[in-house]
C-alpha positions in Angstrom: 27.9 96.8 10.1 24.4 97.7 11.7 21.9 95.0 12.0 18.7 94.8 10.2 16.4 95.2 13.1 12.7 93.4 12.4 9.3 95.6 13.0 8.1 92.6 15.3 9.6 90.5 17.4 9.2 87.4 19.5 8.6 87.5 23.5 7.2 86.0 26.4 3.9 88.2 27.2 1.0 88.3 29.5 -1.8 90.4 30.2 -2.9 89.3 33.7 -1.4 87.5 36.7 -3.8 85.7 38.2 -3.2 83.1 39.4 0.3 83.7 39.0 2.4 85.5 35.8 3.7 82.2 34.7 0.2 80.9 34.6 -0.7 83.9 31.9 3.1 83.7 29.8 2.3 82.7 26.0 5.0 83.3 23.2 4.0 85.7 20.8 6.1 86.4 17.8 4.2 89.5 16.6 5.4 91.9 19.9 6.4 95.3 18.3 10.3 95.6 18.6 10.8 98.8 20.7 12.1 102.2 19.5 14.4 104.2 21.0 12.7 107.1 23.1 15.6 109.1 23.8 19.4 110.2 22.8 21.1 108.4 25.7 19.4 104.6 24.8 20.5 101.5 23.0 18.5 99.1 21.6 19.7 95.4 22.4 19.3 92.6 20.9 18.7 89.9 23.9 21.3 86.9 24.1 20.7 85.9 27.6 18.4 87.0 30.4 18.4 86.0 34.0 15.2 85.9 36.3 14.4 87.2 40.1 11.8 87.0 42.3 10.9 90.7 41.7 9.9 89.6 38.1 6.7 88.0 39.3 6.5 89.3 42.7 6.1 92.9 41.6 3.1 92.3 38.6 1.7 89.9 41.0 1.0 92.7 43.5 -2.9 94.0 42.7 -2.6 97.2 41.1 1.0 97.5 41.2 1.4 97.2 37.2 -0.7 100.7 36.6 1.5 102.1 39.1 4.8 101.6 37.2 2.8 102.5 34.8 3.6 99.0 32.7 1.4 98.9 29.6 0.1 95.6 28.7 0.4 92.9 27.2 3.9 93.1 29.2 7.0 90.9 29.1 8.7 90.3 32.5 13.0 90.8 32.9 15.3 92.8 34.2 18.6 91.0 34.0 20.1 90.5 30.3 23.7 90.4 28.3 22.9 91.3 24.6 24.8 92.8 21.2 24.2 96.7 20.8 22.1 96.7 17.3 21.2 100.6 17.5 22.0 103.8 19.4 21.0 107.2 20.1 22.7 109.7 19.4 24.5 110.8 22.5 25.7 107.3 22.8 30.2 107.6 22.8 30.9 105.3 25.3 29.5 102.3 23.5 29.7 100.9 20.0 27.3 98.9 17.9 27.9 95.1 17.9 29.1 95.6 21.7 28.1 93.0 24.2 26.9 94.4 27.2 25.4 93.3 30.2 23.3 94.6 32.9 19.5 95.7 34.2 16.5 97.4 33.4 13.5 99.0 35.0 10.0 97.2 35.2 9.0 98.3 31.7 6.7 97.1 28.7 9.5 95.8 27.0 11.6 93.2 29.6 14.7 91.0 29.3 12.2 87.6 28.2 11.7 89.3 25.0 14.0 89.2 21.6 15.0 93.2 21.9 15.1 95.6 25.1 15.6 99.0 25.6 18.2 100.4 27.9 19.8 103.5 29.3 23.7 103.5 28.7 23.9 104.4 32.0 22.5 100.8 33.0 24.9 98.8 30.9 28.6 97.6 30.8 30.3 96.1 27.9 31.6 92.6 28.3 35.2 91.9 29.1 36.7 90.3 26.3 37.7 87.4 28.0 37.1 85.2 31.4 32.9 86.2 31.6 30.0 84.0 29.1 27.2 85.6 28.3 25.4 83.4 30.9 27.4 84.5 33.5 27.2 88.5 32.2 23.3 88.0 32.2 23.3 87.2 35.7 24.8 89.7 37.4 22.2 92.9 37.3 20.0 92.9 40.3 20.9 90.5 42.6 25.3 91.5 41.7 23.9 95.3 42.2 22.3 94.9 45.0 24.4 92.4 46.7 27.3 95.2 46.0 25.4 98.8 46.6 24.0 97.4 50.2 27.6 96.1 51.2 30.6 98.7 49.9 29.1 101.8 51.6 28.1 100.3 54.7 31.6 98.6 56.0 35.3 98.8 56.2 38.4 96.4 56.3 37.8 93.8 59.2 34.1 94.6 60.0 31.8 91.7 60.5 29.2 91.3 58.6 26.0 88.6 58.8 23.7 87.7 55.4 20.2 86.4 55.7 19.8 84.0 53.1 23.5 83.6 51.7 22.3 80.7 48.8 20.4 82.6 46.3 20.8 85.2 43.7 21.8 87.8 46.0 23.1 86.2 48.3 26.0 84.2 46.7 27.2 87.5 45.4 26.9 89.3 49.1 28.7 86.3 50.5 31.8 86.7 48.0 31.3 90.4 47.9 31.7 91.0 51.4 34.8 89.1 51.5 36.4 90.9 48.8 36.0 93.9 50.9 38.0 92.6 53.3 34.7 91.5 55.7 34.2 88.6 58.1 30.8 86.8 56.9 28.3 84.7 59.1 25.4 83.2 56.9 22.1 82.0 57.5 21.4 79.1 54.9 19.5 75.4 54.8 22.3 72.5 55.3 22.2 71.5 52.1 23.4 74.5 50.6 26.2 74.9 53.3 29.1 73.0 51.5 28.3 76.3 48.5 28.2 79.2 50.8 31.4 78.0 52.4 32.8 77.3 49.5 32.1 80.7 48.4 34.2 81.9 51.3 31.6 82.4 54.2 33.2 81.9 57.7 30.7 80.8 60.2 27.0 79.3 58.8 23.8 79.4 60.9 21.7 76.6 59.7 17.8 78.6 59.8 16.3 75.0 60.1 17.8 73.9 63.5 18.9 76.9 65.1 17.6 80.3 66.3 19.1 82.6 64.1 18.6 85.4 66.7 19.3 83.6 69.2 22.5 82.5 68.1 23.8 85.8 67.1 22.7 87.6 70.0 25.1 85.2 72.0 27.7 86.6 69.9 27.5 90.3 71.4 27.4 93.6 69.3 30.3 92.4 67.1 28.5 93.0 63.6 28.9 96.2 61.5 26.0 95.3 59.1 23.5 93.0 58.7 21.6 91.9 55.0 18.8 90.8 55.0 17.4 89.0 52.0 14.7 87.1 53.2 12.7 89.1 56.0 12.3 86.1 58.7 12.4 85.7 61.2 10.3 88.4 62.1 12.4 89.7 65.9 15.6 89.5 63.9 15.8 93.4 63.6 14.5 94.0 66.9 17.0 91.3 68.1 19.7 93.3 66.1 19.9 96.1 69.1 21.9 93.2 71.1 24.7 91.9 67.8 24.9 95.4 65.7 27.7 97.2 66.9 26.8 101.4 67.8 26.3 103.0 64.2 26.0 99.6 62.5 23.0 99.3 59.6 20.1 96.6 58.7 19.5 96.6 55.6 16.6 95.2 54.0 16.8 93.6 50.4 14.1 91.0 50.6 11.2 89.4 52.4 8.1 87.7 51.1 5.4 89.9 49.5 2.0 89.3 51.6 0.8 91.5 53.9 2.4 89.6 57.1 5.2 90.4 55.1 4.5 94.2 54.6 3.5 94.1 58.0 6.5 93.6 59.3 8.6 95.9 57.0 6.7 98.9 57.8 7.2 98.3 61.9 10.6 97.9 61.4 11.0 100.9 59.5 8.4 102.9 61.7 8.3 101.7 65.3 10.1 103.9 67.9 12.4 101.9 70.4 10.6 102.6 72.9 7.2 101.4 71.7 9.2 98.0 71.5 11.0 98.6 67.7 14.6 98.4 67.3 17.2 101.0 68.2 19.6 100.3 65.0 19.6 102.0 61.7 16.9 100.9 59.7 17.1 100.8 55.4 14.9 99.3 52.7 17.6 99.1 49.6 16.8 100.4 46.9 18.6 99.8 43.4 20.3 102.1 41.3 21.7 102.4 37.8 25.7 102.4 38.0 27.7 101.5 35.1 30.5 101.9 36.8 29.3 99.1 39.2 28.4 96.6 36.7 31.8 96.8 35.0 33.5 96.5 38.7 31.6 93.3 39.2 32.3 91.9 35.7 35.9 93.1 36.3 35.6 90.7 39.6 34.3 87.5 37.4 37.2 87.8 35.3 39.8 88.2 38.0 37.8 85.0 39.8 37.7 87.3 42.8 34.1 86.5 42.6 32.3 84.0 40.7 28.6 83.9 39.3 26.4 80.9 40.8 24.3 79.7 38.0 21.9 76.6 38.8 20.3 76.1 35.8 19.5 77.5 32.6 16.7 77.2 30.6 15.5 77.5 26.9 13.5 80.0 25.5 10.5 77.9 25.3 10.7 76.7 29.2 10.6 80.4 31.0 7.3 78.7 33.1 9.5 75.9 34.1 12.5 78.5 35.3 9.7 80.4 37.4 8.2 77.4 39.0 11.9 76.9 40.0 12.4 80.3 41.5 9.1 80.5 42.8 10.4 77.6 45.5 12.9 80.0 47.1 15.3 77.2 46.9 17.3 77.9 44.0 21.1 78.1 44.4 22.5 81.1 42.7 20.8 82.0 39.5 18.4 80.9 36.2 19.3 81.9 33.3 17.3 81.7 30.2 18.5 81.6 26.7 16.8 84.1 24.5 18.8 83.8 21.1 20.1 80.5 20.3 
């Protein structure tokens, strides 16, 4: 039976982000629902969302919203799991009522908003058993990314070392890695070591006593690929010429958004070896829609091959409190906001 789907609908919007995005987020309940703009969408109704730092790091950026072309007032989201209410007309692969689970571009129309709307080709449905809707909405970016920058870049056996191994993407990297058959060293504070081990690291760096590069360069060229979710410290690709193995990869997922930080991204990518810049393989990731890799992952949960690290979650009316949590970069895992009670 289809759902009555309302003309408006309620959603977490702002119109500027200064001082920050969470500063400007007001509930409205008069936010047009969305319609379908081509054969190949679905229209969701919203059950759960989860939130990353690209959610307020992107509109936060000056003049990055017109360049996405986001029209506002906007809501922020990627990550959501939510029922299938309408479809388009090349739609087979997915029913109405479905539960699915995955990600969406920066758009008008995010995840902290009542109804989305999605590509097929972005969305998996929810196994019928061993995944919640809190852990479904937690797995788009940071289980895609985590996944796409690890199972093309290593084998069986090859070593692998994660930057940042607590958060989002890196809980999934860490478990990800070893379901591929990888040794992992991780870089995390001490009081998140007892969790990365637990998610089946083998050797933690603690970033607050040691010298990360230090430490692995005493290790030798041993790693096949190195992930780098937080950009600090700033020699460690440089440093990677003496613990990345010949035709090994750094890949860069994330690293703070000021212009130190851009700084350092763009002489990493840019600077020749010998004008001091590193000699390894250099790669800003870069996200992709996969269906195929959503269901994988949610395949994964509900084998417990893998399991998704939720902190805390948060009701619909507390979305600024959830962002003044992920804004501290010390979140374990992932927030989830409730959207439909």
């Amino acid at each position: 039976m289809a759902s009555t789907i309302p003309q408006t609908m309620k959603a977490h919007i702002y119109t500027s982000t200064s001082p920050t995005l969470e500063a400007n987020l007001s509930i409205s309940t008069s936010v047009p629902t969305p319609a379908l703009s081509g054969p190949n969408d679905l229209l969701i109704q919203v059950l759960s969302a989860s939130i990353n730092p690209a959610d307020h790091k992107v509109p936060e950026l000056p003049g990055l919203i017109r360049r996405f072309a986001i029209k506002l007032p906007a809501t922020p989201g990627m990550d959501f799991c939510g029922r299938v209410v309408k479809a388009g007309t090349k739609v087979d692969s997915i029913a109405l009522q479905d539960v699915v689970y995955g990600r969406l571009d920066a758009q008008q129309h995010g995840t902290l908003g009542e109804y989305i709307v999605v590509p097929v080709k972005a969305v998996a449905v929810l196994p019928k058993e061993g995944v919640t809707v809190d852990e479904a909405a937690a797995i788009g970016v940071a289980g895609l990314t985590a996944y796409q920058s690890i199972k093309p870049n290593v084998k069986k056996g090859d070593k692998i070392f994660i930057n940042g191994s607590s958060g989002g993407v890196g809980t999934f990297a860490v478990q990800i890695a070893k379901v591929l058959g990888c040794h992992v060293t991780a870089s995390c504070s001490p009081t998140k070591a007892d969790l990365v081990k637990s998610l089946g690291a083998d050797e933690i760096i603690d970033y607050t006593t040691t010298n990360v590069s230090e430490t692995l360069k005493a290790k030798g060229k041993v790693f096949t690929l190195v992930l780098d979710n937080v950009g600090m410290p700033e020699d460690l690709y440089k440093a990677s010429d003496e613990f990345i193995i010949p035709g090994g990869k750094f890949v860069q997922v994330g690293s703070p958004l000021s212009l130190d930080a851009l700084r350092v991204a763009a002489s990493r990518a840019l600077l020749p070896s010998f004008l001091g810049g590193g000699k390894n393989k250099y790669e800003v990731y870069t996200i992709n829609h996969s269906a195929e890799d959503l269901k994988l992952l949610g395949e994964w949960v509900r084998e417990k091959k893998i399991r998704v690290v939720i902190e805390e979650t948060y009701k619909f009316e507390d979305v600024q409190k959830a962002f003044a949590k992920l804004r501290t970069g010390k979140s374990a895992g992932k927030l989830v906001v409730h959207v439909r009670k």
